[in-house]
N, CA, C and O of each residue as an XYZ file, in Angstrom:
884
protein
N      26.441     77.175     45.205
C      26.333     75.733     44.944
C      25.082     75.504     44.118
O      24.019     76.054     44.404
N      25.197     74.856     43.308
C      24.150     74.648     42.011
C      23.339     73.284     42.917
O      24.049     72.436     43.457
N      22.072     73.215     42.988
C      20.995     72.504     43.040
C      20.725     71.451     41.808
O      21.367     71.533     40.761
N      19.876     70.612     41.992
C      19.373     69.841     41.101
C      18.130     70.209     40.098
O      17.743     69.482     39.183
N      17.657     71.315     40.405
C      16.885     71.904     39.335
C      16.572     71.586     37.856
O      15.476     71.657     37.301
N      17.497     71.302     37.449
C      17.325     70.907     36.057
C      17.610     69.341     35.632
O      17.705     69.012     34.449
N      17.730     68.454     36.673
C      17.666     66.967     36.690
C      16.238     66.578     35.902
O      16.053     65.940     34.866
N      15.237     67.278     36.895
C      13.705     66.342     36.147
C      13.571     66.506     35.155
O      13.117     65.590     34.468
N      13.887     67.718     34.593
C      13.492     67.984     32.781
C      14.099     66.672     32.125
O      13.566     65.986     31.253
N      15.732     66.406     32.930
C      16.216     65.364     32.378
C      15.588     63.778     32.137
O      15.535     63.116     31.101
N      15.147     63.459     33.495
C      14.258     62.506     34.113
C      12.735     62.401     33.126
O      12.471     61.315     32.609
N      11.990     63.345     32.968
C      11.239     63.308     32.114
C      11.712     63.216     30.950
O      10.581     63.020     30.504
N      12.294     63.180     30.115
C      12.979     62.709     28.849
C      12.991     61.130     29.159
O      12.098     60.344     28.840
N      14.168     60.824     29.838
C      14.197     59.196     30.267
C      12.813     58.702     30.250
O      12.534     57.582     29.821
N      12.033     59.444     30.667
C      10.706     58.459     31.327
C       9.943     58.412     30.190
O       8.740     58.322     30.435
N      10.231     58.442     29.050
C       9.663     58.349     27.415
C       9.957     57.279     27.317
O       9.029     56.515     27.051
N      11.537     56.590     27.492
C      12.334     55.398     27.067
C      11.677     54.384     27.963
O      10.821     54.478     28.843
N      12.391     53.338     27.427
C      11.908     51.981     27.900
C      12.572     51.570     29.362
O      13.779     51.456     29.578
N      11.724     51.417     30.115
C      11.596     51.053     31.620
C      13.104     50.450     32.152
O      13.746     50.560     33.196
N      13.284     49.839     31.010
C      14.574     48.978     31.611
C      15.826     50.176     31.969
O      16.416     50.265     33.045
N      16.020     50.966     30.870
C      16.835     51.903     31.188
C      16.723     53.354     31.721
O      17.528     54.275     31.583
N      15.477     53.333     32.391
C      15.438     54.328     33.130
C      15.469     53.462     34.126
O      15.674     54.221     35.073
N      15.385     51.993     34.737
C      15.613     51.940     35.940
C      17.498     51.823     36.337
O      18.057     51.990     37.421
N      18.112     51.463     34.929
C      19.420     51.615     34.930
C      19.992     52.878     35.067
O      20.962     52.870     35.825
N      19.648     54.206     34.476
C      20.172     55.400     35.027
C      19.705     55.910     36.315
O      20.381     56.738     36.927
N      18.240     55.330     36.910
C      18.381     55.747     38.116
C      19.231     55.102     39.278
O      19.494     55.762     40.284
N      19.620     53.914     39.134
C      20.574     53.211     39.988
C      21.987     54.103     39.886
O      22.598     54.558     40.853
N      22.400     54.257     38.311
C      23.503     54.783     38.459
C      23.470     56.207     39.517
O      24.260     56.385     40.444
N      22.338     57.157     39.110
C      22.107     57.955     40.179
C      22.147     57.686     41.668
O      22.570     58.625     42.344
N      21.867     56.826     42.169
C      21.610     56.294     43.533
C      23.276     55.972     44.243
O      23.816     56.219     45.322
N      23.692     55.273     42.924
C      25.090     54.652     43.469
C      26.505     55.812     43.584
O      27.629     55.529     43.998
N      25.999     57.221     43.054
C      26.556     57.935     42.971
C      26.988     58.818     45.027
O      26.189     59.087     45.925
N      27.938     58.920     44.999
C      28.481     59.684     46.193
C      28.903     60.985     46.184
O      29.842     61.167     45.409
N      28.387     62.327     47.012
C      28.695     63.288     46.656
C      29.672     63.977     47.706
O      28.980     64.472     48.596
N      30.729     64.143     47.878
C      31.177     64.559     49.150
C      30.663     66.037     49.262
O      30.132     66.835     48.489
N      31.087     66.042     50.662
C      31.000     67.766     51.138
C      31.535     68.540     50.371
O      32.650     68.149     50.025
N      31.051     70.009     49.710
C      31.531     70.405     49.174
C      32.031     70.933     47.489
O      32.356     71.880     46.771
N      31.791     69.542     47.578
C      31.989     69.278     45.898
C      30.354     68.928     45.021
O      30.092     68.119     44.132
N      29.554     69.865     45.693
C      28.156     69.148     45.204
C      28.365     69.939     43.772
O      28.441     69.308     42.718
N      28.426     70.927     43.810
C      28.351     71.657     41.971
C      28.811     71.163     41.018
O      28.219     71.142     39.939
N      30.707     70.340     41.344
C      31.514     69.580     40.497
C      30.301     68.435     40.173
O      29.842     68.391     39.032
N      29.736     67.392     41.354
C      29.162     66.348     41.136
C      28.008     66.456     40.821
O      27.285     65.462     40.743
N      27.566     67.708     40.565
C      26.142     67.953     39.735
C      26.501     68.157     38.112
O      25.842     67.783     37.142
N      27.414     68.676     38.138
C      28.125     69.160     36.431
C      28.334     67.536     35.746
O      27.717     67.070     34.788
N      29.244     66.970     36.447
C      30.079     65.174     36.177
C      28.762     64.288     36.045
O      28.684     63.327     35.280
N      27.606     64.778     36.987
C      26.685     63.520     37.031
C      25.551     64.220     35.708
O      25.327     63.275     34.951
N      24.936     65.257     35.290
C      24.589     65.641     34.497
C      25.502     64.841     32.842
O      25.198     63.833     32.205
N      26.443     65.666     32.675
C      27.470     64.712     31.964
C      27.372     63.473     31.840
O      26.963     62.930     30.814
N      27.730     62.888     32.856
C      27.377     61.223     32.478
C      25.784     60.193     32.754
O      25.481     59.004     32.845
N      25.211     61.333     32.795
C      23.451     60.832     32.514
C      23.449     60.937     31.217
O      23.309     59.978     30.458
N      23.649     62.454     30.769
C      23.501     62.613     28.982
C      24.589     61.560     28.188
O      24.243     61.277     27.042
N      25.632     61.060     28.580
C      26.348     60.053     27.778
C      25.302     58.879     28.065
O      24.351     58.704     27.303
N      25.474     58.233     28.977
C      24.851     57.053     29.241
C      23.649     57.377     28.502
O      23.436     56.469     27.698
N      22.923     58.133     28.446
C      21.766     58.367     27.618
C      21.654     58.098     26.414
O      20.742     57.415     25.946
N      22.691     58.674     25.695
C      22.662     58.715     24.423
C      23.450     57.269     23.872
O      23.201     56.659     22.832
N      24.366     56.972     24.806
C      24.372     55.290     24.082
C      23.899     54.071     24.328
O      24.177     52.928     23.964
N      23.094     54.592     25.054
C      21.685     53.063     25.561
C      20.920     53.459     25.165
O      20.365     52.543     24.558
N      20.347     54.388     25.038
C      19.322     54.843     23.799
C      19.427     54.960     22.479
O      18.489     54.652     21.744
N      20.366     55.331     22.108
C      19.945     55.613     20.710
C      19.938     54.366     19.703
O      19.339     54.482     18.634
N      20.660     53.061     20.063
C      20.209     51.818     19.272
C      18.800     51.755     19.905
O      17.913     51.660     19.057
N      18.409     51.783     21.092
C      16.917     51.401     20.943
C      15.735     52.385     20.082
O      14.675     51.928     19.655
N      16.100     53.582     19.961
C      15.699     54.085     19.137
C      15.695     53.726     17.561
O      14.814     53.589     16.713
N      16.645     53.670     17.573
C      17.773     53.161     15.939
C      15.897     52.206     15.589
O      15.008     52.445     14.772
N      15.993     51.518     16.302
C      15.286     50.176     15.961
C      13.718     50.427     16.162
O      12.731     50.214     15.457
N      13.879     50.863     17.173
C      11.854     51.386     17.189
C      11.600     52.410     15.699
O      10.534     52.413     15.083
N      12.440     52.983     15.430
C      12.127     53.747     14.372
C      11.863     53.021     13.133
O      11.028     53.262     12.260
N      13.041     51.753     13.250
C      12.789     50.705     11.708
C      11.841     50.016     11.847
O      11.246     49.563     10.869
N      11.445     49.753     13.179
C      10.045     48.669     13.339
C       8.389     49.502     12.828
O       7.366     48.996     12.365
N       8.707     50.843     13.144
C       7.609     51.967     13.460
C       7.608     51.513     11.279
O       6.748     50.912     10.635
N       8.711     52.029     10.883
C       8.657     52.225      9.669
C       8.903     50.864      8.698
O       9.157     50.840      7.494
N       8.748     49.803      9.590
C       8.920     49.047      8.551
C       7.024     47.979      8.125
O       6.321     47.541      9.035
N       6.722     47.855      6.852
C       5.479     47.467      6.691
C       4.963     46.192      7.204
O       5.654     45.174      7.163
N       3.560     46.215      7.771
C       3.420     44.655      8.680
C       3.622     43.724      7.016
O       3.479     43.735      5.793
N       4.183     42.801      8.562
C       4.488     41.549      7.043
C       2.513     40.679      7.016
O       1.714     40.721      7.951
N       2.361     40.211      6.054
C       1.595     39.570      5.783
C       0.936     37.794      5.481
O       1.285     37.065      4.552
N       0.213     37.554      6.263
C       0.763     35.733      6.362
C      -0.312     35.906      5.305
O      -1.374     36.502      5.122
N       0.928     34.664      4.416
C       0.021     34.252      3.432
C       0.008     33.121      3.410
O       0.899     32.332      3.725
N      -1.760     32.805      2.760
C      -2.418     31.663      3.164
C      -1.642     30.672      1.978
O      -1.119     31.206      1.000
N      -1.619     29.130      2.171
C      -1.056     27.947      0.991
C      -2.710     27.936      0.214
O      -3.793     27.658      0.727
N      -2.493     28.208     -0.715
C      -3.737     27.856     -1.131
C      -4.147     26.160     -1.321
O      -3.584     25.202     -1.851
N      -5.132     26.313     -0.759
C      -6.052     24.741     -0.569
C      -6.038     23.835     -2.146
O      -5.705     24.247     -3.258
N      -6.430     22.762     -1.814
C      -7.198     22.133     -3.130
C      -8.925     22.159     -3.117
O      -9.798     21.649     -2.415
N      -8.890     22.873     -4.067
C     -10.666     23.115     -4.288
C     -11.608     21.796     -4.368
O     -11.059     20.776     -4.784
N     -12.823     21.734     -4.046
C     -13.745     20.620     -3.625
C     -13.811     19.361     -5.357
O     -13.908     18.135     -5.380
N     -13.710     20.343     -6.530
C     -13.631     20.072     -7.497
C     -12.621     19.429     -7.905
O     -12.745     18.690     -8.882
N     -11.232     19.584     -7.163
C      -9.852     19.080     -7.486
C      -9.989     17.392     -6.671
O      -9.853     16.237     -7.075
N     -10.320     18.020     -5.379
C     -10.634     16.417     -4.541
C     -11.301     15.468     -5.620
O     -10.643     14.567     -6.141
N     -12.520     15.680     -5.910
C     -13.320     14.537     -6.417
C     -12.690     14.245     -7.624
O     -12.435     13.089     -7.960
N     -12.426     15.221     -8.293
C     -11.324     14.647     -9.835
C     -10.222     13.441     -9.069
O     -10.209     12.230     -9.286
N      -9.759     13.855     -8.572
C      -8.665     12.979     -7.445
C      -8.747     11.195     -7.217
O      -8.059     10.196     -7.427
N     -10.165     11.609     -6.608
C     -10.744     10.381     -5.745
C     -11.044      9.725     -6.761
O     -10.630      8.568     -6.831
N     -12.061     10.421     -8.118
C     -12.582      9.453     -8.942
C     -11.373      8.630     -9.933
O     -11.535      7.472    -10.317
N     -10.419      9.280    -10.186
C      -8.713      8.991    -10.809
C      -8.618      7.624     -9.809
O      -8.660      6.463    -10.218
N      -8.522      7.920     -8.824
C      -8.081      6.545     -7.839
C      -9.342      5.193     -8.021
O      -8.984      4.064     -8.357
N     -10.409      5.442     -7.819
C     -11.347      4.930     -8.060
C     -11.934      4.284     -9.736
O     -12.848      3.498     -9.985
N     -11.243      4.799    -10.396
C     -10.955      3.727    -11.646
C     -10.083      3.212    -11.939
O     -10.146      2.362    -12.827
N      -8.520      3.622    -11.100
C      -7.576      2.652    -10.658
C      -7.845      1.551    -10.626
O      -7.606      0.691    -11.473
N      -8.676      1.405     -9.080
C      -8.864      0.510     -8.177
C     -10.197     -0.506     -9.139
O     -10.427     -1.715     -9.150
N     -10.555      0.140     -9.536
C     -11.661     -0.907    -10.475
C     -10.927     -1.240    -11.559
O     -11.087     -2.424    -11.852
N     -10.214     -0.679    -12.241
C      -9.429     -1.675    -13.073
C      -8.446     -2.581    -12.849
O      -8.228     -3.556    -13.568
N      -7.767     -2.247    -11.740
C      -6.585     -3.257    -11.077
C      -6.974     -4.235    -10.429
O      -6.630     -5.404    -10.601
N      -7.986     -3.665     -9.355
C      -8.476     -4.413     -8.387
C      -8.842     -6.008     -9.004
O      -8.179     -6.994     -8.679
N     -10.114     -6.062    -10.026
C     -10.480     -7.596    -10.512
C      -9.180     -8.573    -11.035
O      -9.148     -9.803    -11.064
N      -7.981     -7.475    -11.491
C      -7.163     -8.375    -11.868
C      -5.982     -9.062    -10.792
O      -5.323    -10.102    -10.802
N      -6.117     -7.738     -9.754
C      -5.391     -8.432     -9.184
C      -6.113     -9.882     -7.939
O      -5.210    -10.662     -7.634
N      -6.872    -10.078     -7.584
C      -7.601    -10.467     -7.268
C      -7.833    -11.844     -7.952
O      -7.957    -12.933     -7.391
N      -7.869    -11.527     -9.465
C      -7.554    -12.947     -9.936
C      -6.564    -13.604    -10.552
O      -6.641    -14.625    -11.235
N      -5.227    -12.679    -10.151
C      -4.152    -12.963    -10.391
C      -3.737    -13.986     -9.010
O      -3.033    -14.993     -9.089
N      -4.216    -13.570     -8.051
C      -4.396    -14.141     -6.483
C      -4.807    -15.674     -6.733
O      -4.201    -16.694     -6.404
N      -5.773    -15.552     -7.276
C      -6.815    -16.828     -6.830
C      -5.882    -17.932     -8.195
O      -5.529    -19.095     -8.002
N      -5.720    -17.324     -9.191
C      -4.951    -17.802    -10.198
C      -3.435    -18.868     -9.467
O      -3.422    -20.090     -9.322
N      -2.710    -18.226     -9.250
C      -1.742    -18.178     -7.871
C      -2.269    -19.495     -6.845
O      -1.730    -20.594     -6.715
N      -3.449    -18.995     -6.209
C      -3.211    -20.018     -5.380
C      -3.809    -21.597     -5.840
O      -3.519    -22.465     -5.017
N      -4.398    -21.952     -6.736
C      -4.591    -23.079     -7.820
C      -3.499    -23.354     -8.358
O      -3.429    -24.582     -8.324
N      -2.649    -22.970     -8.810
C      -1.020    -23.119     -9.126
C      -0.277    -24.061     -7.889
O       0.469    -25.040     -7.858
N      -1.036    -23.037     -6.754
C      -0.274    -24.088     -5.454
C      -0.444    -24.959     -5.014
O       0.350    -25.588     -4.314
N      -1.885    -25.337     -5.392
C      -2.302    -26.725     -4.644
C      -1.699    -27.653     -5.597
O      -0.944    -28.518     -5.153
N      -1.949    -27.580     -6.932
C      -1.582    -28.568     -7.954
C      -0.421    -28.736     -7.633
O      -0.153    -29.925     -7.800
N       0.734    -27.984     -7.120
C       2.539    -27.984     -6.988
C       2.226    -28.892     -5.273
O       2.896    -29.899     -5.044
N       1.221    -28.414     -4.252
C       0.876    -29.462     -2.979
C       0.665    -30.624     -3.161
O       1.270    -31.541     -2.607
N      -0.547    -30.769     -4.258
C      -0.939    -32.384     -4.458
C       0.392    -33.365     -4.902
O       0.729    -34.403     -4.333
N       1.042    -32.737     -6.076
C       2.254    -33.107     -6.855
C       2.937    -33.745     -5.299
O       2.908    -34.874     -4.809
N       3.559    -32.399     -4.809
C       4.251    -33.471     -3.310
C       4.243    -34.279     -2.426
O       5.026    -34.973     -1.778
N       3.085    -34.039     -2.525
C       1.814    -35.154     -1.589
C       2.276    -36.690     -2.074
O       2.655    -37.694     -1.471
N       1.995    -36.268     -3.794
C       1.869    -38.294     -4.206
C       3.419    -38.350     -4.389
O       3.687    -39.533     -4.595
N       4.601    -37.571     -4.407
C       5.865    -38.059     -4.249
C       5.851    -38.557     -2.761
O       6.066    -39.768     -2.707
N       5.671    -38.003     -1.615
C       5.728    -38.441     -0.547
C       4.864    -39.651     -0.375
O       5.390    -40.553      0.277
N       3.753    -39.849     -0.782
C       2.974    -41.320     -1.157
C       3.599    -42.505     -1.510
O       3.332    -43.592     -0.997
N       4.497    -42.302     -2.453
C       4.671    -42.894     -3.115
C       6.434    -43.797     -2.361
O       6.926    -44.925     -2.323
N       6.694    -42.734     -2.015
C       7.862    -43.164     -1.053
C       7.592    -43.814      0.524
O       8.354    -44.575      1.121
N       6.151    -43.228      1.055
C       5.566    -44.308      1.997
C       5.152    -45.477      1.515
O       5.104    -46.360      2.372
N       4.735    -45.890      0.094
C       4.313    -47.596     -0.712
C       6.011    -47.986     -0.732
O       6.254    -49.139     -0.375
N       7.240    -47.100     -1.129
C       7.799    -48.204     -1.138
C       8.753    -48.518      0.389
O       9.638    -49.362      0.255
N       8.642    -48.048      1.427
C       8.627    -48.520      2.696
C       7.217    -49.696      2.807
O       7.300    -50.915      2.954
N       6.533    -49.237      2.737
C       5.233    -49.870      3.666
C       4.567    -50.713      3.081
O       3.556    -51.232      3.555
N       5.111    -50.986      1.834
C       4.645    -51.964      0.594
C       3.035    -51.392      0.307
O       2.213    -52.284      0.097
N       2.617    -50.209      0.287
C       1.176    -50.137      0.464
C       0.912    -48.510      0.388
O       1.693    -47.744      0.953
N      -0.124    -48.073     -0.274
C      -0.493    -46.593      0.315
C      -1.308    -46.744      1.836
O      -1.883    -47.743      2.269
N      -1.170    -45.572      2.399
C      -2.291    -45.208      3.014
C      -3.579    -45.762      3.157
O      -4.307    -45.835      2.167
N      -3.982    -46.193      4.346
C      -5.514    -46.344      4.317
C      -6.839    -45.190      4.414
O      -6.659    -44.223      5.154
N      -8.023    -45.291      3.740
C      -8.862    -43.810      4.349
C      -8.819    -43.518      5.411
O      -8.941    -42.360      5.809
N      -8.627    -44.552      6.147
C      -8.543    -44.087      7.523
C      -7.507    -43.910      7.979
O      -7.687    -43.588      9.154
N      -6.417    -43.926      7.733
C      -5.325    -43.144      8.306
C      -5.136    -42.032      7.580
O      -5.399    -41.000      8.197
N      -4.708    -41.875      6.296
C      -5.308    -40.662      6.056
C      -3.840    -40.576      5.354
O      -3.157    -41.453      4.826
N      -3.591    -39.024      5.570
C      -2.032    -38.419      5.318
C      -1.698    -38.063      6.331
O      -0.501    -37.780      6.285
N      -2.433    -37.795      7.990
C      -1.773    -38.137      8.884
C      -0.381    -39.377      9.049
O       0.476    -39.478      9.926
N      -0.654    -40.275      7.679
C       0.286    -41.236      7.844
C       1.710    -40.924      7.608
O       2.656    -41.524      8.118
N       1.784    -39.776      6.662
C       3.135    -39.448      6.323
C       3.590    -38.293      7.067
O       4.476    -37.490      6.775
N       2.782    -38.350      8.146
C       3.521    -37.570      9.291
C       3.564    -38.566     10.773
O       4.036    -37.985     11.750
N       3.241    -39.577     10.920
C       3.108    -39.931     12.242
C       2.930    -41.289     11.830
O       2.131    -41.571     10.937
N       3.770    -42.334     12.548
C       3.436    -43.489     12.213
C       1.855    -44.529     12.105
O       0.791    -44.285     12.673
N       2.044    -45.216     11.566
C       0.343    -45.707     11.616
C       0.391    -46.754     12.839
O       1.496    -47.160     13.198
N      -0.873    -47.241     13.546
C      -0.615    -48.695     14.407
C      -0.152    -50.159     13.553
O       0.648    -51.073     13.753
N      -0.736    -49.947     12.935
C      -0.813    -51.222     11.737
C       0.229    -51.033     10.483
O      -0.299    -51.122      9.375
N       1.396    -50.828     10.510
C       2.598    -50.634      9.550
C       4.029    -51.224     10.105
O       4.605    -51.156     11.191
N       4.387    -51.968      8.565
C       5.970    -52.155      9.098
C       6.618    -51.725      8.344
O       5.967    -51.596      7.307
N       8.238    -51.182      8.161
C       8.513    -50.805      7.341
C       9.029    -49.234      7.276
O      10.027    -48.843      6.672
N       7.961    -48.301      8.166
C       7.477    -46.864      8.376
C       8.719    -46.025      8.504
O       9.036    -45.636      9.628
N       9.456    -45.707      7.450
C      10.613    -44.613      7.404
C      10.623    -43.081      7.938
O      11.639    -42.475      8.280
N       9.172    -42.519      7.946
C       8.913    -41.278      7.779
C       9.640    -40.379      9.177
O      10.613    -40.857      9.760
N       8.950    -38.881      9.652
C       7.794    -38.484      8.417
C       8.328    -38.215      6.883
O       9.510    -37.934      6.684
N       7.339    -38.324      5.778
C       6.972    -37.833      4.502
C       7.192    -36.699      4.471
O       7.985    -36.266      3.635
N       6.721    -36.072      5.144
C       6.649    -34.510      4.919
C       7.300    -33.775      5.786
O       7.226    -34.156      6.954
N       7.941    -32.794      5.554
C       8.435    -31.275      6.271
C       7.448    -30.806      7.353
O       6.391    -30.322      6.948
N       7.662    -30.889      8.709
C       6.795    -30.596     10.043
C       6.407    -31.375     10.296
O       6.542    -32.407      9.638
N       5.618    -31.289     11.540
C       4.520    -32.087     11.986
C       3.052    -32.368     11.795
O       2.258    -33.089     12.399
N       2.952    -31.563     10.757
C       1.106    -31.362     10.667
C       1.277    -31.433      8.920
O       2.226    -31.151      8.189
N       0.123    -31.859      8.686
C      -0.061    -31.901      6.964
C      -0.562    -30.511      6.918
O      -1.368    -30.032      7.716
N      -0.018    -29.907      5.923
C      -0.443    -28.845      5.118
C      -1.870    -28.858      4.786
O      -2.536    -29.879      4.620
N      -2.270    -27.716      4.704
C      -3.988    -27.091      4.400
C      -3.612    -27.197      2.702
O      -2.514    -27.386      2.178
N      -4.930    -27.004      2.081
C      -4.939    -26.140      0.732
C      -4.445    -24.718      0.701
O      -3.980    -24.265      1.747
N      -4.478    -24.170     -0.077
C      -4.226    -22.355     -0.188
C      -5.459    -21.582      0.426
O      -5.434    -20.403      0.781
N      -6.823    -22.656      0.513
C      -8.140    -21.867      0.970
C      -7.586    -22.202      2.409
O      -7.546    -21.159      3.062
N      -7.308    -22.887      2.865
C      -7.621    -23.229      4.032
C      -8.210    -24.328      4.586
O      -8.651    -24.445      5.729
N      -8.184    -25.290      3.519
C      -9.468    -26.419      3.587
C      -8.084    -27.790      4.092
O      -6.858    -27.813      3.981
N      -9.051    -28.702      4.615
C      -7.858    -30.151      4.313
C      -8.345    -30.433      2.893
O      -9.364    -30.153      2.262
N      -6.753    -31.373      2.532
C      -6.867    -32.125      1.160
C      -7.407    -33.387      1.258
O      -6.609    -34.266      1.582
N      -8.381    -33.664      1.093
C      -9.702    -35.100      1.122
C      -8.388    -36.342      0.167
O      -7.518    -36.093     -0.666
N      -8.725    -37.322      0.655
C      -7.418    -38.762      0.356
C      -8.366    -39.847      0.792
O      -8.805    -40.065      1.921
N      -8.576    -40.446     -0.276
C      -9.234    -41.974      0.044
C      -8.457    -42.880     -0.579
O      -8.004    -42.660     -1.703
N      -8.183    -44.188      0.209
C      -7.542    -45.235     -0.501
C      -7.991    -46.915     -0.189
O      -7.924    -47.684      0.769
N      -8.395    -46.953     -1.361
C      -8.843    -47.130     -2.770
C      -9.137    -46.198     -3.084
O      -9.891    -45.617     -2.305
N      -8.638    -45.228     -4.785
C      -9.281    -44.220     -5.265
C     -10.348    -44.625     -6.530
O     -10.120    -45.587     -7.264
N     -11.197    -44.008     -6.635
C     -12.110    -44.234     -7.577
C     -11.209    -44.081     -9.335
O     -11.271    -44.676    -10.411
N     -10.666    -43.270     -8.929
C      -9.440    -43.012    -10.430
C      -7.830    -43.382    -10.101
O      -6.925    -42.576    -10.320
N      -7.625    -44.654     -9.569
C      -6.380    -44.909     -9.168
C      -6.085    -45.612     -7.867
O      -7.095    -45.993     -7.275
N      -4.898    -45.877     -7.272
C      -4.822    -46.299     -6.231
C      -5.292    -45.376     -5.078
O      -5.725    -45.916     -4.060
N      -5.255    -44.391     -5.138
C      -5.264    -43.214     -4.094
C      -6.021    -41.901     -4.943
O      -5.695    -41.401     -6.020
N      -7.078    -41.578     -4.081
C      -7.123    -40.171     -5.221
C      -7.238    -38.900     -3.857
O      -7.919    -38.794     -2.837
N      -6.221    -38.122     -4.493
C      -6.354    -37.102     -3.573
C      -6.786    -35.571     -4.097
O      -6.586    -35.736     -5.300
N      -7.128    -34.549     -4.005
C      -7.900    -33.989     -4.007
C      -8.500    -32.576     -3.362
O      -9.122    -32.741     -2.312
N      -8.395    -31.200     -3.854
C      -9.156    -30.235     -3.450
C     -10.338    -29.656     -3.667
O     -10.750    -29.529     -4.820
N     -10.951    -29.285     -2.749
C     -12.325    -28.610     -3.218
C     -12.325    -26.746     -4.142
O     -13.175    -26.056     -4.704
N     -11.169    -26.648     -3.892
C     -11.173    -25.271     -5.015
C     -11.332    -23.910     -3.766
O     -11.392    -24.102     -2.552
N     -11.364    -22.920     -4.270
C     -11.958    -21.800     -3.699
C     -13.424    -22.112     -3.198
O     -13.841    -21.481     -2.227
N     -13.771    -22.519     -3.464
C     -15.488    -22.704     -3.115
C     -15.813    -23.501     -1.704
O     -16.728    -23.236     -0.926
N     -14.961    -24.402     -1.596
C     -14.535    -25.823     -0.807
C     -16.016    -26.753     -1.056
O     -16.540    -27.433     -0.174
N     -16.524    -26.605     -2.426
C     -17.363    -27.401     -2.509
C     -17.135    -28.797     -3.740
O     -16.369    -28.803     -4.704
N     -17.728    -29.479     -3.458
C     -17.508    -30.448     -4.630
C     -18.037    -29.657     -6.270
O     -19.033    -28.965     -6.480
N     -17.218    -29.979     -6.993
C     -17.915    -29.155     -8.546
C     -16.972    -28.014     -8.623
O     -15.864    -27.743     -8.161
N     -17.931    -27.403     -9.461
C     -17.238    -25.719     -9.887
C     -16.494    -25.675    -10.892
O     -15.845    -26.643    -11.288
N     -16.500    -24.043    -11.665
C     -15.847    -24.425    -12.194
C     -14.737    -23.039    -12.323
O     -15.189    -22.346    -11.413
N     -13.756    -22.368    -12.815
C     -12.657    -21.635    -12.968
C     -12.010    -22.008    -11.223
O     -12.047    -23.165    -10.803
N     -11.492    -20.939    -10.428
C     -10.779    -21.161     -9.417
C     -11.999    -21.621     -8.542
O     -11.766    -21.365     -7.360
N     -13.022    -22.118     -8.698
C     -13.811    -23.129     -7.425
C     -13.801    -24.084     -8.022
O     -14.726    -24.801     -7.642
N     -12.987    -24.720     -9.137
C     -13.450    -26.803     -9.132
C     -12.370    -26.968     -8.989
O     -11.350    -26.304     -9.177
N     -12.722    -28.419     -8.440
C     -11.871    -29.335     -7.428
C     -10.223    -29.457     -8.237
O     -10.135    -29.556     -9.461
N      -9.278    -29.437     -7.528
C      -7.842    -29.781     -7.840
C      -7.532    -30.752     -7.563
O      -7.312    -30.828     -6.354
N      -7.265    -32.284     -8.483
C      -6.992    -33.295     -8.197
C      -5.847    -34.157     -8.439
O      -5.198    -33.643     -9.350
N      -5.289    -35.261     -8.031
C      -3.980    -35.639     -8.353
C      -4.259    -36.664     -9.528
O      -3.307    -37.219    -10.077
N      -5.780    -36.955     -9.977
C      -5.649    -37.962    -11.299
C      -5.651    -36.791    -12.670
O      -5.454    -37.173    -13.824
N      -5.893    -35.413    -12.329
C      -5.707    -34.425    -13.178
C      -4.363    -34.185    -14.011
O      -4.071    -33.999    -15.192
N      -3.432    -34.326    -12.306
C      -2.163    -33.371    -12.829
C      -1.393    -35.016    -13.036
O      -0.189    -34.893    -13.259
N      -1.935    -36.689    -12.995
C      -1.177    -37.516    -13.655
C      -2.115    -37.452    -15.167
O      -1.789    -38.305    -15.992
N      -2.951    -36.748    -15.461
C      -3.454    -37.131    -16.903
C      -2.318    -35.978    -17.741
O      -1.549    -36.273    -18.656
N      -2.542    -34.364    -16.982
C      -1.046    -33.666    -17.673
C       0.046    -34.165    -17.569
O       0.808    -33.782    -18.457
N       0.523    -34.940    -16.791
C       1.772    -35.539    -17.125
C       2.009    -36.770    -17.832
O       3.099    -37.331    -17.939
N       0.871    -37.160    -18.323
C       0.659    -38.306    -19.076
C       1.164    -39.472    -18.212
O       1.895    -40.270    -18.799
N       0.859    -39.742    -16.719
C       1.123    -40.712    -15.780
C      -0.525    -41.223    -15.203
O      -1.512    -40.792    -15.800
N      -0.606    -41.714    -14.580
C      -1.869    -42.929    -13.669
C      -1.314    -42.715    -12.192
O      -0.095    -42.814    -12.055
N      -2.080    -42.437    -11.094
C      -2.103    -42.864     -9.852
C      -3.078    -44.082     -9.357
O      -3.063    -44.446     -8.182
């Protein structure tokens, strides 16, 4: 009866390979049954099917350790940066952009919003003008243009409101539109202080007024 003698030589081979499948051929060993008798047959059969099992669970892992062994490390390559010299070319490109656009747009803005008050005042004295012919009368200073939003105490006649909402409109700055009545240039003179919100000035800070835009229209308030 043949012994196991020549198993470890086998076993030491395995124990080169990777862990996983030497713990798989030793199970298969374990799970193996030898009856009485037949130990030489089941030493010959189990020899046999160690060296199969061997050779086809191994040799793709081999296959592949060999292409990895032989294949060249790959190499990370870096994106090349933008150099300190490229930035500031960059920044300064943007930066004469912005200084050439910038003043214009800026006074394309302010341009713009002087456009709007003159098109505000304009609506203002249509709505005025439609509270005189209810109320036989403009506005007093002291009521103001609150009048063409909210009735006055002292009015008969009072159709309104004049205007769209409840609150009179600002200028484009943000300012109220100043309305006295009696106007110094007309029945009513109404009136913005400009970008500046001061009396005077002159490009987009002097005053926007409604005896202005009746002298361009060749009319009198």
């Amino acid at each position: 009866m043949h012994g196991y003698g020549h198993l470890p030589g086998m076993y030491s081979e395995f124990c080169q390979r990777p862990t996983d499948t030497l713990e798989l051929v030793a199970q298969f060993k374990r799970s193996v049954y030898f009856p009485a008798g037949a130990a030489g047959a089941a030493n010959r059969g189990l020899t046999k099917v160690l060296k199969e099992w061997g050779s086809r669970i191994l040799r793709p892992i081999s296959r592949r350790r060999r292409k990895a062994e032989a294949a060249p490390a790959r190499k990370i390559s870096a994106s090349p940066g933008y150099s300190l010299i490229e930035l500031l070319i960059v920044l300064a490109i943007i930066g004469l952009i912005v200084g050439l656009v910038g003043p214009r747009m800026l006074n394309y803005l302010e341009t713009s919003k002087v456009k709007s008050a003159r098109l505000q005042i304009d609506n203002f004295s249509k709505s005025l003008d439609l509270f005189f012919l209810d109320a036989g009368r403009y506005p007093a200073s002291a009521e103001g243009l609150e009048a063409l939003v909210r009735k006055p105490a002292v009015v008969s006649g009072w159709a309104g409101p004049y205007l769209k909402g409840d609150k009179v409109p600002t200028d484009p700055w943000g300012s109220r539109y100043n309305y006295r009545s009696p106007g110094e240039h007309g029945r009513y003179d109404l009136y913005s202080y400009g970008a500046d919100g001061r009396d005077g000035g002159t490009g987009n800070d002097a005053d926007i007024a409604n005896w202005e835009n009746a002298a361009a229209s060749g009319g009198s308030r």
